[in-house]
VEXLUMDO-756901 format. One line per field, with one value per residue (C-alpha): residue in three letters; x, y, z. Coordinates in Angstrom, 2 decimals, padded with zeros to 5 digits. Last residue first. Layout:
REM residues N
residuo = c(ALA:...);
u = c(X:...);
v = c(Y:...);
w = c(Z:...);
//
This chain:
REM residues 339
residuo = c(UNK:UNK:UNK:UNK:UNK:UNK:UNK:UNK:UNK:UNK:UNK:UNK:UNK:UNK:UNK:UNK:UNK:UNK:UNK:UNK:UNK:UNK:UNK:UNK:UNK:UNK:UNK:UNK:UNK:UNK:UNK:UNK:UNK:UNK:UNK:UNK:UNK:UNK:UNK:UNK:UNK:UNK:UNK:UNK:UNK:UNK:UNK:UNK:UNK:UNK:UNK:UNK:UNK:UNK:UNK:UNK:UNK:UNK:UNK:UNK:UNK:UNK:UNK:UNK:UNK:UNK:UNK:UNK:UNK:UNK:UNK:UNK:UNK:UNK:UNK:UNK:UNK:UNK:UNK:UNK:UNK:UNK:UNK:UNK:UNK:UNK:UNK:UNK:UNK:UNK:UNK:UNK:UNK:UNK:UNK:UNK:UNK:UNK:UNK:UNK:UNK:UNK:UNK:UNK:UNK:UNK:UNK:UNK:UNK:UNK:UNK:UNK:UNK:UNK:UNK:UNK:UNK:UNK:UNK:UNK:UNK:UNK:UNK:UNK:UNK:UNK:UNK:UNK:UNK:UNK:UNK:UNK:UNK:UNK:UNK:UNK:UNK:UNK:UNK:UNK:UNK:UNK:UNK:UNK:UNK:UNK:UNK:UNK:UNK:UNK:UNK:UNK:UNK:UNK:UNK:UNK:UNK:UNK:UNK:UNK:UNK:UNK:UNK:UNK:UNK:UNK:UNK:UNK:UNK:UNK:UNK:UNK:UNK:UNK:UNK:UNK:UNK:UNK:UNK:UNK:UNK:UNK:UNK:UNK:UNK:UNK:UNK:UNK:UNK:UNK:UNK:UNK:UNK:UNK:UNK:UNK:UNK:UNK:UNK:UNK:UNK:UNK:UNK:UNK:UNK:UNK:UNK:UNK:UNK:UNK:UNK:UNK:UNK:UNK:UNK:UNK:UNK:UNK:UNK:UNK:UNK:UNK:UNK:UNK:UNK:UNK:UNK:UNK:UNK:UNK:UNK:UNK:UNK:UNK:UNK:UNK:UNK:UNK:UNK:UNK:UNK:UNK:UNK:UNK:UNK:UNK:UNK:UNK:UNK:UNK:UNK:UNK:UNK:UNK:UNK:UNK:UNK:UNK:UNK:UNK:UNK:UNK:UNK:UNK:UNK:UNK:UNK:UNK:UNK:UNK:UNK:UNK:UNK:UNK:UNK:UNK:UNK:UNK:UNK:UNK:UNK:UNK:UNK:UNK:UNK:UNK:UNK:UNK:UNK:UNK:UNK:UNK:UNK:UNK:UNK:UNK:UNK:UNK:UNK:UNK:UNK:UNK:UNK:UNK:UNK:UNK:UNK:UNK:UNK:UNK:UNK:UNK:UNK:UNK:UNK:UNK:UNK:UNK:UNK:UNK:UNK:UNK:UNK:UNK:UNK:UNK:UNK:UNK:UNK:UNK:UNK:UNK:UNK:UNK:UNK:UNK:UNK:UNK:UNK);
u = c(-002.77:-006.36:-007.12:-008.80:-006.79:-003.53:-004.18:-005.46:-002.70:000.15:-001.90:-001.98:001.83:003.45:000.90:001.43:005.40:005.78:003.46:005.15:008.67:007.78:006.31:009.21:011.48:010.03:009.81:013.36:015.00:016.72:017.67:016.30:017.06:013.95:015.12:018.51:016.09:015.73:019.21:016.81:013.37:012.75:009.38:007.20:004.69:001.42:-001.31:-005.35:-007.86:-005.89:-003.34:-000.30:003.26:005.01:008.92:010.07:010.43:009.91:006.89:005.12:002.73:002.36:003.46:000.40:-002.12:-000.81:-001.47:-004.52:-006.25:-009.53:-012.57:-013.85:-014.03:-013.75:-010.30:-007.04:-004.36:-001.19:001.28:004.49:006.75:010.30:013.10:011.99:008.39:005.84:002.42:000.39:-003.81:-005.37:-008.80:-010.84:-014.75:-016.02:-019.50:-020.86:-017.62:-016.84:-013.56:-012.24:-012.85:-010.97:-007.98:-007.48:-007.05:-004.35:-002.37:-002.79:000.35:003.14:003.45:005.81:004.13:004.07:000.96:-001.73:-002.02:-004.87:-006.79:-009.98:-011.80:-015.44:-015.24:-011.75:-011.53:-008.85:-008.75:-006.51:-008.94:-010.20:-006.98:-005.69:-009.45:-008.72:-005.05:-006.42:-008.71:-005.90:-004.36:-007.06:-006.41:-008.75:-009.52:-010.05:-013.00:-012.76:-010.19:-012.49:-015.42:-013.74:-012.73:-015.97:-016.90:-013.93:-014.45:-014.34:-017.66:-016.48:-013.49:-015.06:-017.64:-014.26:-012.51:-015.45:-015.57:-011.86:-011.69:-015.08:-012.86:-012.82:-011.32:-014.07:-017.16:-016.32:-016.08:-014.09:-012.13:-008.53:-010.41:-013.03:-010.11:-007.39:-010.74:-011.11:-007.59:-007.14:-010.26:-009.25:-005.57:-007.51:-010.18:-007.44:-006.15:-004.74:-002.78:-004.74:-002.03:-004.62:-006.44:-003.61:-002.61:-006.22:-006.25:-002.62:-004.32:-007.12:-004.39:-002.83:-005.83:-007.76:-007.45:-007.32:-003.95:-001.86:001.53:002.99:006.28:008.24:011.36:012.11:013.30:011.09:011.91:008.63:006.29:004.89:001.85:000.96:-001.23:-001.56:001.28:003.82:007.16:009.65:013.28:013.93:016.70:019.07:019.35:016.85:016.80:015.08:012.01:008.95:010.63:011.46:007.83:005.23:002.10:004.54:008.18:009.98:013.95:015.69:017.96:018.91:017.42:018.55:021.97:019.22:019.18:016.40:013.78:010.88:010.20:006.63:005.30:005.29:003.84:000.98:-002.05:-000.27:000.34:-003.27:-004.49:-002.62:-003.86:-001.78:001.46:004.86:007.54:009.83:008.45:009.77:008.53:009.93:010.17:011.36:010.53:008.87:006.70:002.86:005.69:006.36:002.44:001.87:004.45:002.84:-000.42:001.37:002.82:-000.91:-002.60:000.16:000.28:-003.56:-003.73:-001.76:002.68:004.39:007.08:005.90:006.28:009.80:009.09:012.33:012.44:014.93:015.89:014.58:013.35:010.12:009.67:010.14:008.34:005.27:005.65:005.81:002.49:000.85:001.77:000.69:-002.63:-003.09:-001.58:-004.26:-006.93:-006.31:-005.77);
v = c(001.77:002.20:004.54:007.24:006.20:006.33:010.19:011.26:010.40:011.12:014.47:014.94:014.35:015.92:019.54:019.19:018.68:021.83:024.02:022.90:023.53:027.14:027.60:026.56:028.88:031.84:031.20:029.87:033.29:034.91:031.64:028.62:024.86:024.13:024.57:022.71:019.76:019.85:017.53:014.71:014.88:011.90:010.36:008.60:006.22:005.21:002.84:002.46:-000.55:-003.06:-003.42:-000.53:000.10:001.50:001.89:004.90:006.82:004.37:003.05:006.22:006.08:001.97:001.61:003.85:001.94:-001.25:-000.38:001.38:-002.19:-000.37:-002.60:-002.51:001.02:002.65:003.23:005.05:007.03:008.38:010.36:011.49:013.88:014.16:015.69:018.68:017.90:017.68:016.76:014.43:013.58:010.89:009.99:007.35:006.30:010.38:010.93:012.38:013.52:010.56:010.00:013.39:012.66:009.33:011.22:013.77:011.22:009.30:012.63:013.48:011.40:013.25:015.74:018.83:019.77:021.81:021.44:020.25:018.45:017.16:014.52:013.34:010.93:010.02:011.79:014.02:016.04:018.57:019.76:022.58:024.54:020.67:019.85:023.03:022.77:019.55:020.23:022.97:020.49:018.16:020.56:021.00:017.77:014.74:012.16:008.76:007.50:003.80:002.98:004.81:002.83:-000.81:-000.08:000.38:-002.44:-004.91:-007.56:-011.68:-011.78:-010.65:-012.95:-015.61:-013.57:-011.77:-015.04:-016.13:-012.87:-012.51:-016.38:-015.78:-013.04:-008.92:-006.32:-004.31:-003.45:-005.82:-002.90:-000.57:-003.88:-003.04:-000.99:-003.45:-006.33:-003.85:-002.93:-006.98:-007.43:-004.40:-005.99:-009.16:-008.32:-005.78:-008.30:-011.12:-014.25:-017.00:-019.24:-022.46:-023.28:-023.50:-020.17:-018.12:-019.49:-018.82:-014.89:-014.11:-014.88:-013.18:-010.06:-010.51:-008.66:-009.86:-013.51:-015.82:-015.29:-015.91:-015.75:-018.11:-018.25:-020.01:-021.21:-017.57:-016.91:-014.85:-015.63:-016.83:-014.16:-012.25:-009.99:-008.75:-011.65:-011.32:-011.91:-013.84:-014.44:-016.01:-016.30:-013.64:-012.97:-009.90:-006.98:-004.61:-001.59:-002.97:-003.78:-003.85:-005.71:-008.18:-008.84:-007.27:-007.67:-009.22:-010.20:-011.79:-011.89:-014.21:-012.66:-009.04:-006.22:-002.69:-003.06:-002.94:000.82:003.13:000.94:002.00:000.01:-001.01:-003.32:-000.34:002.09:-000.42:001.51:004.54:003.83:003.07:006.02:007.84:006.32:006.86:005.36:007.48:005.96:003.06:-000.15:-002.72:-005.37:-007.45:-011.18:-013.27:-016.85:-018.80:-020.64:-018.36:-015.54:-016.31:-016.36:-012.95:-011.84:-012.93:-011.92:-007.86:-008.11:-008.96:-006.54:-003.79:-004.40:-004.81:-001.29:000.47:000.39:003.64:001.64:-002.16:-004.20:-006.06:-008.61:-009.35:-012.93:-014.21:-017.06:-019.07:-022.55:-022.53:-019.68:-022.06:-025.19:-022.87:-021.51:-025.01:-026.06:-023.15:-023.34:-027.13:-026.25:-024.18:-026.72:-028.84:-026.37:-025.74:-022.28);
w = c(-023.27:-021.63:-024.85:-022.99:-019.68:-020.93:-022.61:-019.08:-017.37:-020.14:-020.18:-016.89:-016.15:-018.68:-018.11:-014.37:-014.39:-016.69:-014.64:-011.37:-012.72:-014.06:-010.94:-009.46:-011.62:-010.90:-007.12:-007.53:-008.65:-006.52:-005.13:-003.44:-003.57:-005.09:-008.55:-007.69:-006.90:-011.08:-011.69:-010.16:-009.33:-008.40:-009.25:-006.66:-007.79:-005.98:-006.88:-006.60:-007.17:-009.35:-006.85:-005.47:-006.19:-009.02:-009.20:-011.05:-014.21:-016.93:-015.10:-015.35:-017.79:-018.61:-014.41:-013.85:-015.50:-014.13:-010.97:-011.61:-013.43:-014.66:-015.78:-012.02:-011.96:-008.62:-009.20:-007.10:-007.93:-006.11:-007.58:-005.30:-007.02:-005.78:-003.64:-002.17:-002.06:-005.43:-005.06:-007.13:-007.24:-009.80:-009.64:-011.46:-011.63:-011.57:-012.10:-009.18:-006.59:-004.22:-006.10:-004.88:-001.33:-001.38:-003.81:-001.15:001.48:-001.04:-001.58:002.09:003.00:000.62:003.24:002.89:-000.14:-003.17:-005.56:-004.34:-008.04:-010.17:-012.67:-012.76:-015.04:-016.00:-019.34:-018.80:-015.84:-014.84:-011.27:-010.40:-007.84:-006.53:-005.80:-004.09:-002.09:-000.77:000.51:002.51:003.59:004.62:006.37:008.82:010.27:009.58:012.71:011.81:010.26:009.25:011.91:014.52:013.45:013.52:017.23:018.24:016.21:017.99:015.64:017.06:014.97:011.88:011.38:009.53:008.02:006.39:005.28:003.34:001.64:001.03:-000.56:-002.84:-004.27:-003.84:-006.23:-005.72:-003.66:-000.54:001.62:-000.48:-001.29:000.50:002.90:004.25:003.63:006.01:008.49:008.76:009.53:011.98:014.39:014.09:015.14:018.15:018.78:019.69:017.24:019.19:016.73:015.79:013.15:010.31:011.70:011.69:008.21:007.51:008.42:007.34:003.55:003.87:004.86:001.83:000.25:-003.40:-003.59:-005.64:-007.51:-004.40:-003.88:-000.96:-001.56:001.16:001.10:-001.34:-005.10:-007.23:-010.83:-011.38:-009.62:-012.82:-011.40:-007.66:-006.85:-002.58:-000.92:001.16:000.87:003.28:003.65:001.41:-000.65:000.48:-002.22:000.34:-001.76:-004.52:-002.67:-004.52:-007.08:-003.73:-003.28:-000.87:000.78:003.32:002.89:005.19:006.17:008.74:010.95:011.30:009.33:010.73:008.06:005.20:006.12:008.31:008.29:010.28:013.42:014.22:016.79:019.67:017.46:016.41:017.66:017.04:013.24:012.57:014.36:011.71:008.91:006.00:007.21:005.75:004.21:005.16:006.73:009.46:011.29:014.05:014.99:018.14:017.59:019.96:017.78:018.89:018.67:014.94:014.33:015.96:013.69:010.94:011.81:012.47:009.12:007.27:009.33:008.33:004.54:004.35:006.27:003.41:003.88:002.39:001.37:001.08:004.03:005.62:008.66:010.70:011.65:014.64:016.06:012.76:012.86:014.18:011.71:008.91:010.08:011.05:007.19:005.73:008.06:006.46:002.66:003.37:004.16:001.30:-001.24:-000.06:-000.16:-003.76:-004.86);
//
């Protein structure tokens, strides 16, 4: 993107929040570091104008440490009656967010695919760049908005995560961005983002994958079965991918009310988010980037399965068996023919 255009996408958005009362920041379901980083900036910039803001996010936070580090910034969104004031939309656009049928105010993101018919002040949608949170970082920057080591801290772990550390997925823009932050980095702060604390359950969880694993070439496909915790899928899938000679990993669960799939890519030739919307697009939203994606699945007239009876456990794994086999071989079928 030209710088020009750049610098006026900042001086637009100071003019915007200037001129709210009251912004309330909307991310993704199930929001990834980049989402949080890049809502936390823009509420830090709102304050910088006087301008009251919030954020808000449905689903579950992977990182755990994550989500107590920003308890007090975070509200989770109950109903689009919680929303008051302006709206924004980070790392996210209104596809994303069906259930929200306001327009936004605001809209900033990284490239997420066909942005036309998005309507918003302020859409700043970037096809340079591979984490929204690069973005946060020079709109900060342009309005000379203090940044401290904590914000710097969580936007250079979101780009480190978003890229597996500059790996994949990753522009000129993200690099420069990241030795531009780097030095105001908390790195003892930086560690414990990168390796937070595992529970046991997500072992358990580790060896159910890695007992139903089905491979195919250089990718993976599996299940943990039933769950009460749709989070470990994408832990699950980090360890999996680590395994010699695998470039893609898929992992689902199943809960009362759905199936959760998350995948992610080490293969730069491999766009997961589109991958999964050509499988599983038909059945629910997709979210994600080129490097890994989620999709949950209700479950529909088949909850009465898990409902219990004489007979659930019969049927459930009768359920399980049938989702497994439709979902692994649309999975591994996609990828063999990447269409």
């Amino acid at each position: 993107m030209i710088p020009s255009i750049r610098r006026l996408f900042s001086y637009k958005l100071k003019k915007l929040v200037s001129s709210c009362e009251m912004l309330a920041i909307v991310v993704k379901d199930d929001p990834s570091p980049d989402s949080l980083a890049s809502a936390l900036a823009l509420k830090q910039i709102a304050e910088h104008f006087h301008t009251d803001a919030k954020i808000f996010y449905r689903g579950e936070v992977q990182n755990k440490m994550l989500l107590n580090m920003m308890e007090e910034d975070l509200n989770v969104l109950h109903s689009p009656a919680d929303l008051g004031g302006e709206l924004a939309f980070v790392d996210a656009i209104p596809s994303q967010l069906k259930h929200i049928t306001r327009s936004p105010l605001i809209v900033i993101s990284q490239y997420v695919g066909d942005v036309k018919e998005i309507k918003a002040k302020l859409k700043d949608i970037r096809a340079d760049t591979g984490t929204t949170s690069s973005i946060m970082a020079e709109h900060l920057e342009r309005l000379h908005v203090a940044v401290d080591k904590q914000l710097a801290t969580q936007l250079l772990y979101a780009i480190r995560e978003r890229t597996r550390c500059l790996r994949t997925g990753v522009y000129k823009f993200d690099i420069d961005t990241y030795y531009r932050i780097f030095p105001n980095v908390d790195t003892d702060l930086l560690m414990k983002l990168e390796h937070p604390s595992v529970r046991s359950e997500t072992f358990a969880d580790l060896a159910k994958a890695i007992d139903n694993k089905m491979t195919k070439e250089t990718h993976l496909v599996t299940t943990i079965g039933y769950t009460k915790d749709m989070s470990t899928l994408s832990k699950v899938c980090d360890y999996l991918l680590d395994l010699e000679g695998i470039s893609t990993v898929l992992v689902f669960a199943i809960d009362k009310a759905k199936i959760g799939i998350y995948a992610k890519s080490k293969d730069i030739e491999v766009h997961m988010r589109n991958m999964l919307d050509k499988a599983f697009g038909m059945w629910g939203p997709v979210n994600g980037t080129p490097e890994y994606a989620s999709v949950e699945i209700p479950l529909g007239v088949f909850e009465t399965v898990l409902a219990g009876d004489i007979n659930a456990a019969k049927y459930k794994e009768l359920l399980f068996d049938s989702i497994k086999s439709v979902i692994s071989s649309k999975y591994l079928s996609m990828m063999e023919t990447g269409s």
